[in-house]
C-alpha positions as CSV (number, residue, x, y, z in Angstrom):
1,X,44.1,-106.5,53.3
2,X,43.2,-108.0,56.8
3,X,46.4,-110.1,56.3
4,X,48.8,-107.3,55.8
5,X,47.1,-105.4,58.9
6,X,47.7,-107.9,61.0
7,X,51.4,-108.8,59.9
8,X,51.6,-105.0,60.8
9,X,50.0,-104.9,64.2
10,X,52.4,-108.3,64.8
11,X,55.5,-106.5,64.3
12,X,54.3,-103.3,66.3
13,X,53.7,-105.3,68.9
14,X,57.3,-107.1,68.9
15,X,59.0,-104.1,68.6
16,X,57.5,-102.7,71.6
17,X,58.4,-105.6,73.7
18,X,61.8,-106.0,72.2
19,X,62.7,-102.3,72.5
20,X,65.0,-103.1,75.3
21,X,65.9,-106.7,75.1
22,X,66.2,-108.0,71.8
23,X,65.1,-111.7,71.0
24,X,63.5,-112.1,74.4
25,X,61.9,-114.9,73.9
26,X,58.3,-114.5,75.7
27,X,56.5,-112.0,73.3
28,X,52.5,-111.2,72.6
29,X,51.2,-111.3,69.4
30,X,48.0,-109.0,69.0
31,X,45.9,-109.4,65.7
32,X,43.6,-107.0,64.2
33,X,40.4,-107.9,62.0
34,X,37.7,-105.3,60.7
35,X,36.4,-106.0,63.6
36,X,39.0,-104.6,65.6
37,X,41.5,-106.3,68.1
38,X,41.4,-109.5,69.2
39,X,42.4,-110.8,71.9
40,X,46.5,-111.5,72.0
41,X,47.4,-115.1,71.2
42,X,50.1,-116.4,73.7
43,X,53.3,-118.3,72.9
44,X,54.5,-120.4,75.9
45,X,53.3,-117.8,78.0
46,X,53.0,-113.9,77.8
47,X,54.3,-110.3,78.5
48,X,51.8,-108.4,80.0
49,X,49.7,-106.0,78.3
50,X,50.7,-103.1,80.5
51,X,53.2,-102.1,82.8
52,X,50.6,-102.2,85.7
53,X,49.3,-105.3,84.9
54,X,53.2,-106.5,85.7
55,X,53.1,-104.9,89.0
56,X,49.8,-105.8,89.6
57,X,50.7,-109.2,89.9
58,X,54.4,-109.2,91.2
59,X,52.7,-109.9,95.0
60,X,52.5,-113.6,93.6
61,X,56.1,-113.6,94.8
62,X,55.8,-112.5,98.0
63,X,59.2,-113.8,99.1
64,X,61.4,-112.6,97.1
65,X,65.4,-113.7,97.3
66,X,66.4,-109.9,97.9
67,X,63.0,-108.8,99.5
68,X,63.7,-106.0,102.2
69,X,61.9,-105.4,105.1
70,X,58.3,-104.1,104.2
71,X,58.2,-100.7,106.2
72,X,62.3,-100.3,106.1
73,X,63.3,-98.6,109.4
74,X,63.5,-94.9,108.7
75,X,62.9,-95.3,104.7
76,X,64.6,-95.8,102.2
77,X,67.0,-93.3,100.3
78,X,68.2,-92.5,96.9
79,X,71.7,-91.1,96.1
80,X,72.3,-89.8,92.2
81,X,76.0,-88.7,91.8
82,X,76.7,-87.9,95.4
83,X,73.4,-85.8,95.7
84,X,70.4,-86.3,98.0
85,X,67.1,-87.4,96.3
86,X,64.6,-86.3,98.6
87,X,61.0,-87.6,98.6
88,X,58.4,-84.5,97.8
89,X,54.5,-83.9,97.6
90,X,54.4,-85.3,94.2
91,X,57.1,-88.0,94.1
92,X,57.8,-90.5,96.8
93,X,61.2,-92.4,97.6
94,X,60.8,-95.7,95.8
95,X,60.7,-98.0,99.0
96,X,62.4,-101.1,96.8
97,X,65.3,-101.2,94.6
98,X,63.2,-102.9,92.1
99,X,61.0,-100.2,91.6
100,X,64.0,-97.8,91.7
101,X,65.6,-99.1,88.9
102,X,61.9,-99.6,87.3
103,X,62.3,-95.4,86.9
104,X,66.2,-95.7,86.3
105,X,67.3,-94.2,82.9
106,X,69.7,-94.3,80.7
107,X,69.8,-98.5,80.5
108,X,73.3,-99.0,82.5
109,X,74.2,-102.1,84.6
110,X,73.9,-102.5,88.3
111,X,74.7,-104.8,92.0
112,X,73.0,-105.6,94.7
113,X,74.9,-105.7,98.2
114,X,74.2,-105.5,102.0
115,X,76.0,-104.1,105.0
116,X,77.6,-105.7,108.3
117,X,78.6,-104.0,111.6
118,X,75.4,-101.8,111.5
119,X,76.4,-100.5,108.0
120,X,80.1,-100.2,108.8
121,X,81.1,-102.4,106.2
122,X,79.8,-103.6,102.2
123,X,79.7,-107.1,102.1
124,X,82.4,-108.5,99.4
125,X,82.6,-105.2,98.0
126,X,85.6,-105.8,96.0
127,X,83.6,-108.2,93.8
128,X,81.3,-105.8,93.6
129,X,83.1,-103.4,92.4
130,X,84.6,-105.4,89.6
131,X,81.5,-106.9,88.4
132,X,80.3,-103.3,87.7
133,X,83.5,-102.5,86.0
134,X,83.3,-106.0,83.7
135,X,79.6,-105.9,83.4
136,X,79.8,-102.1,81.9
137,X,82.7,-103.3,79.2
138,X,80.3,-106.6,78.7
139,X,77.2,-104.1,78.1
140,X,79.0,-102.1,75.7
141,X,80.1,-104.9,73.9
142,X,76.1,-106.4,73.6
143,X,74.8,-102.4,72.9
144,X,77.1,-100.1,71.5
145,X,74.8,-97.6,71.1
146,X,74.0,-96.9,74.6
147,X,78.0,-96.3,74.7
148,X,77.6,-94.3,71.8
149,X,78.5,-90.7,74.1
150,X,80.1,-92.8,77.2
151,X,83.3,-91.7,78.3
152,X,86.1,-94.0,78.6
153,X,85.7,-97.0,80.7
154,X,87.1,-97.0,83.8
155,X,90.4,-99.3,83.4
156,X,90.9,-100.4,87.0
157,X,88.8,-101.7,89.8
158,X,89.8,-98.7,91.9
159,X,89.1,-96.2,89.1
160,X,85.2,-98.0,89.0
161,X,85.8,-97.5,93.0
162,X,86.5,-94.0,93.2
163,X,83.7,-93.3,90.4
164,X,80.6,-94.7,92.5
165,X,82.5,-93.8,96.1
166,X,80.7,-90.9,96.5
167,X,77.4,-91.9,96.0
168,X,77.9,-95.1,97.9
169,X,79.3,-93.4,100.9
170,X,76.5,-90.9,100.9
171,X,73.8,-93.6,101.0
172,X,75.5,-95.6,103.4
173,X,75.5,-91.9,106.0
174,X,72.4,-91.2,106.0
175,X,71.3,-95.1,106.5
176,X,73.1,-95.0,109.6
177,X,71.6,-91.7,111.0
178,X,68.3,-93.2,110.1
179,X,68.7,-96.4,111.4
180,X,70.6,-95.0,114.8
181,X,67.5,-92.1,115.1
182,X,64.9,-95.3,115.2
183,X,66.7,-97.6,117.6
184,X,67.8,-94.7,119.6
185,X,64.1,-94.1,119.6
186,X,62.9,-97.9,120.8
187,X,65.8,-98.1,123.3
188,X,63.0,-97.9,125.9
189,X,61.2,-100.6,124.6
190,X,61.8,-104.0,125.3
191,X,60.0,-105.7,122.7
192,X,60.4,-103.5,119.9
193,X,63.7,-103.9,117.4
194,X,64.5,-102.7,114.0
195,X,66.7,-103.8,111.5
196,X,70.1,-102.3,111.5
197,X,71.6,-103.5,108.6
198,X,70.6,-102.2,104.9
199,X,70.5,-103.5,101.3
200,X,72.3,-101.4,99.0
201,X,71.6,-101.1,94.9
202,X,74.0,-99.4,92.8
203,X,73.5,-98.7,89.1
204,X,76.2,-97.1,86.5
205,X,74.7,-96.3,83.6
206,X,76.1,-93.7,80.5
207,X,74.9,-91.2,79.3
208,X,74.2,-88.3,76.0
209,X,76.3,-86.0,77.6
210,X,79.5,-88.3,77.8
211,X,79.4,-88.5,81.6
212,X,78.4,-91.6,84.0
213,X,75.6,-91.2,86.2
214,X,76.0,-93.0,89.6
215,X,73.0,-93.9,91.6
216,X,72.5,-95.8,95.0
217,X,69.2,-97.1,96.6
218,X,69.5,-98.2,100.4
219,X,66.5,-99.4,103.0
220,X,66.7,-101.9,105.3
221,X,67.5,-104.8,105.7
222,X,66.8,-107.7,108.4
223,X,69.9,-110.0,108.0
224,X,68.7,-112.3,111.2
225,X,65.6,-112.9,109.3
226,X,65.8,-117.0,108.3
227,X,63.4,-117.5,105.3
228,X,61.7,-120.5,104.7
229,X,62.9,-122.9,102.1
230,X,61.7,-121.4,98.7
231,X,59.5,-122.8,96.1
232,X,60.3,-121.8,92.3
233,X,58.5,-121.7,89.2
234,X,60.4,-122.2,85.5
235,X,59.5,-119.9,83.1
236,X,59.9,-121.5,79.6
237,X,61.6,-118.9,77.0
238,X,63.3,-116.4,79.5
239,X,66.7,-116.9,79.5
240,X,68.5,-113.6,79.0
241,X,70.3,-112.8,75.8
242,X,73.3,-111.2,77.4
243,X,73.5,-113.3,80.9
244,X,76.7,-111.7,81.8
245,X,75.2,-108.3,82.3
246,X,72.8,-106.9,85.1
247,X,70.9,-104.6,82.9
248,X,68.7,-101.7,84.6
249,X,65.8,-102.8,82.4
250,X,65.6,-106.5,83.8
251,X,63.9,-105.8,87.4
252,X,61.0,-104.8,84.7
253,X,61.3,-107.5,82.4
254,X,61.6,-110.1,85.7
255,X,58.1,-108.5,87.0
256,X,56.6,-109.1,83.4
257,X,57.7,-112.6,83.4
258,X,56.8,-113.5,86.9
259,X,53.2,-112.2,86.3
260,X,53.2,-114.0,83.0
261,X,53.7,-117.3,84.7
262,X,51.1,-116.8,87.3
263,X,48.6,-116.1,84.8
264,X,49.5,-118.5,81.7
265,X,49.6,-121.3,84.1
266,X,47.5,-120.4,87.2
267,X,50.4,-121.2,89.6
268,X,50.3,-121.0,93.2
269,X,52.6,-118.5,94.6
270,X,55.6,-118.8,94.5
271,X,58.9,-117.3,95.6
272,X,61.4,-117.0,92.7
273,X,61.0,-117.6,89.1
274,X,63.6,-119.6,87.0
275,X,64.6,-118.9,83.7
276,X,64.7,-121.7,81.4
277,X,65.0,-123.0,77.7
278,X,61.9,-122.6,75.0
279,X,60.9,-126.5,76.5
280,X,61.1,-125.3,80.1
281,X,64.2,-128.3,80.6
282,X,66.9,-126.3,81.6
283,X,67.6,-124.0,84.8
284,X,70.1,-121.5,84.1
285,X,69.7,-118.5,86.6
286,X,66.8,-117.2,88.8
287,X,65.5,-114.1,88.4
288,X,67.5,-112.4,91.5
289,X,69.4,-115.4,92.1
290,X,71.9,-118.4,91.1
291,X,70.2,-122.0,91.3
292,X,72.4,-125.1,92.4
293,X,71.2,-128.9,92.5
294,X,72.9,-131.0,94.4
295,X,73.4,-134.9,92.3
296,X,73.8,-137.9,93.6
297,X,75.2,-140.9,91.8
298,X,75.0,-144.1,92.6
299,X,77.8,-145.9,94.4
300,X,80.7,-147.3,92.0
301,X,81.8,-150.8,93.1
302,X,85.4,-149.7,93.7
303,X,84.6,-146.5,95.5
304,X,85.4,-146.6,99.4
305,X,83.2,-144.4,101.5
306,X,85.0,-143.1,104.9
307,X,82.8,-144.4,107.9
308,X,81.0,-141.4,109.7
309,X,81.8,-138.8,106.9
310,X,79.5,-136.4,105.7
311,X,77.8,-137.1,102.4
312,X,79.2,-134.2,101.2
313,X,82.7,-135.7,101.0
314,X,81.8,-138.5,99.5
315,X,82.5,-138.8,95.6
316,X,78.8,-140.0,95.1
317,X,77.5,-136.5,95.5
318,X,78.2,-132.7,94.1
319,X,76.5,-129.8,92.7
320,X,75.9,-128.8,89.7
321,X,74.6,-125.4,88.4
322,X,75.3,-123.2,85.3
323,X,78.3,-122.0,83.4
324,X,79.3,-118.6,83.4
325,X,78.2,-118.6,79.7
326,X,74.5,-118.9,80.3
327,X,73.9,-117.3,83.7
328,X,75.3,-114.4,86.0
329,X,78.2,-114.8,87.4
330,X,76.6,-113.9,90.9
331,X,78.8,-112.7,93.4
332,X,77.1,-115.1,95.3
333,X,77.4,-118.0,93.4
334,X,81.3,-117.7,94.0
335,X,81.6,-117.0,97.4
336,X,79.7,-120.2,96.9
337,X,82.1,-121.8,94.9
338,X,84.7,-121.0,96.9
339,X,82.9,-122.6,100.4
340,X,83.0,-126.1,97.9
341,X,86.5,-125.9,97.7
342,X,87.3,-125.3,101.3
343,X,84.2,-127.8,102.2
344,X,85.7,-130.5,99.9
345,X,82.0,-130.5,97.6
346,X,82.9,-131.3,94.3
347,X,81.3,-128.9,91.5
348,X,80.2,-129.2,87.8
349,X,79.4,-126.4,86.6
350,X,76.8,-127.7,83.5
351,X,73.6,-126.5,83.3
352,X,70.9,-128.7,85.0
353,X,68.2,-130.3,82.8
354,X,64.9,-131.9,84.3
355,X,65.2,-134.7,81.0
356,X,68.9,-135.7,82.8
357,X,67.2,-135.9,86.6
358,X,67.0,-139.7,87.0
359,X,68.3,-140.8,83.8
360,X,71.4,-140.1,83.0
361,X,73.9,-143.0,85.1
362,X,71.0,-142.8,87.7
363,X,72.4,-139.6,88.7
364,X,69.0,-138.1,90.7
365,X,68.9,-134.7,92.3
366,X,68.7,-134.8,96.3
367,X,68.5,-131.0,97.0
368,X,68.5,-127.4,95.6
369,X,69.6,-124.5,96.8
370,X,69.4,-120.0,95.8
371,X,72.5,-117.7,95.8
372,X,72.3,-114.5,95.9
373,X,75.1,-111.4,97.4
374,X,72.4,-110.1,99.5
375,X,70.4,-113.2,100.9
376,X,73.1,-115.6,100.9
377,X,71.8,-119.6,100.4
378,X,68.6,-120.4,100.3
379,X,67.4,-123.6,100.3
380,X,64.5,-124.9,98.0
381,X,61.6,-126.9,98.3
382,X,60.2,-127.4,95.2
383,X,60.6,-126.3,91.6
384,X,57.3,-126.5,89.4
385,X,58.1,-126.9,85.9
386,X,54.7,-127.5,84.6
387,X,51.3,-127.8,86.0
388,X,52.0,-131.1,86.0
389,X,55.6,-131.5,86.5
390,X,57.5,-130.5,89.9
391,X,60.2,-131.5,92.0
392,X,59.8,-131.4,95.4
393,X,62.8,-131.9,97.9
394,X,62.6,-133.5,101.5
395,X,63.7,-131.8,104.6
396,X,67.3,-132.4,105.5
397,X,68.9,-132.0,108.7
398,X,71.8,-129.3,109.0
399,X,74.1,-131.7,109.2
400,X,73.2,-134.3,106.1
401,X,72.3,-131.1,103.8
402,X,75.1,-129.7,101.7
403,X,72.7,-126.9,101.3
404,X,72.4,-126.1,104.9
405,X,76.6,-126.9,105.6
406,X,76.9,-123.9,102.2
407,X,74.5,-121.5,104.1
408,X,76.8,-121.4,107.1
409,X,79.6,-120.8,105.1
410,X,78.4,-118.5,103.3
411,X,77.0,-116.3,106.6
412,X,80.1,-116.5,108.0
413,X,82.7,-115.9,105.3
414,X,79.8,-112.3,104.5
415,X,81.7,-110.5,107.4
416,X,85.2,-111.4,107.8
417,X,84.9,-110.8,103.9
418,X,83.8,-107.5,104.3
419,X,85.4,-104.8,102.9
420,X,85.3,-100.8,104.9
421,X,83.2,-98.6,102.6
């Protein structure tokens, strides 16, 4: 009898957890006895018991890749099919797109931009635009029942463009009359400034009634802010079942995991989590992020090396991150792609694996580096993969790092790639 009770209080439990992402990987198992519950046994490392218990612990990554300003210049504003979502008594303008889409239903898919020229502009918002449109035929391909009421998808890049124009455009308005009301408001003051740039969320999701809903969350954003080189914990078990989609349910399912790994393992703190294989080897994507390590191989005998060249156009280096089949094809991670090609960096795109650092042809990693649409390249210090096993990366100058050459690129390329909203 206590067997079968506890077989049944195993499933309940993975059902629960599975509800919106099926064969994730990181799972609780709670057992009951006649002496009631006991507490859960972990695999790898857990899901939280609760949702507060997720955001409870989510300050362990206090740096996040995407992480807005903490008291946005004029607050932040939501945008649901072209229509105003004003804060009232009872319920308050989520001040972070991740606790935006925390509340977001129907599941649906979503991207993560900023603005240029004090919010005349969407950065690479053509991209943008079509990742939404492939990531919502992707979706329906991985959960046909969400799509079971959807209407027809929209065919072309400017029908997904006209769909979520509205709601865009509305955001983007009333971030500028906020953002001009509070620098029209410090002009006097010499030593005050606020950001006057904004992140900008949108989510399409489908819904019972055979429409789309369109939604838009925009604060602000301080894109002169330089972050410090990040350090990154893997997360055994996490990698996403359906990579090619940014589903509304993962900012959740990131917290859960990021608190997970703080408490199965005791980490420090840390500012972005990776998600790995079940043996914690592999990097395939960060949580709000693309990760690249840059390989060096050692010197063939033939090979000539051009005297006063950068490393990065010698043959004996390149960077390696993920194929498009096992991470998100970032909108960052190709504007990166496309800086190697006009930089001369060569690329393999094959997921990096701590068992090949240093042992396959010598080939060691030398650096490693974030992407992300919104905060561009970040470089990274170090990358725990266990307690006991990290990698930690030496300072390079701009000039030597391939990480820091990509970074301007990357800054540059954000406006004259701009697209008018």
């Amino acid at each position: 009898m206590g067997k079968a009770r506890t077989r049944k209080a195993r499933v309940e439990v993975h059902r629960e957890i599975f509800s919106t992402r099926p064969s994730q990987r990181i799972v609780v198992v709670t057992e009951k006895s006649s002496e009631g519950v006991k507490a859960p046994r972990r695999r790898k490392s857990a899901l939280p018991r609760s949702q507060n218990e997720a955001r409870a612990d989510w300050p362990h990554a206090p740096r996040a890749m995407t992480g807005a300003s903490g008291a946005p210049a004029g607050g932040a504003v939501v945008v649901v099919d072209g229509v105003d979502v004003p804060a009232s008594p009872s319920a308050a303008v989520p001040a972070t797109a991740a606790a935006w889409l925390a509340e977001w239903a129907p599941r649906g898919v979503y991207t993560a931009t900023r603005t240029t020229d004090h919010h005349a502009r969407l950065s690479r918002w053509d991209a943008h635009v079509k990742r939404l449109r492939l990531m919502l035929s992707a979706f329906r391909d991985h959960d046909p029942a969400s799509f079971a009421s959807a209407p027809e998808l929209p065919a072309t890049d400017e029908a997904m463009r006209a769909l979520v124009a509205p709601t865009v455009e509305r955001a983007l308005a009333r971030r500028r009359a906020m953002t001009a009301n509070v620098v029209e408001g410090l002009a006097s003051s010499s030593s005050a400034s606020a950001p006057r740039e904004s992140m900008v969320v949108v989510a399409v999701s489908p819904t019972a009634r055979g429409a789309w809903r369109v939604g838009a969350h925009a604060c602000a954003f301080d894109a002169a802010a330089k972050l410090p080189r990040a350090t990154c914990a893997v997360a055994p078990g996490s990698r996403r079942t359906c990579p090619s989609v940014k589903d509304t349910s993962w900012p959740r399912l990131r917290n859960a995991i990021v608190a997970a790994t703080t408490r199965a393992r005791g980490v420090p703190p840390f500012d972005e989590i990776l998600l790995s294989d079940a043996d914690g080897d592999a990097l395939f994507e960060g949580g709000v992020s693309n990760v690249f390590v840059v390989v060096k191989e050692p010197k063939k005998e033939n090979d000539e090396l051009s005297v006063g060249s950068e490393p990065s156009q010698n043959s004996e280096f390149f960077v390696q991150t993920a194929p498009v089949e096992e991470c998100l094809a970032g909108v960052g991670r190709a504007a990166v792609l496309d800086a190697c090609k006009v930089l001369g960096v060569r690329v393999v795109e094959k997921t990096p694996r701590l068992s090949e650092n240093g042992s396959l042809n010598g080939q060691t990693w030398c650096e490693a580096f974030l992407t992300n649409a919104v905060r561009g390249v970040r470089g990274v210090r170090e990358i725990r993969f266990s307690e006991d096993v990290r990698v930690t990366f030496a300072s390079h100058g701009t000039e030597t790092s391939i990480a820091s050459r990509l970074e301007a690129y990357f800054d540059e390329s954000s406006t004259t790639k701009a697209d008018v909203q």
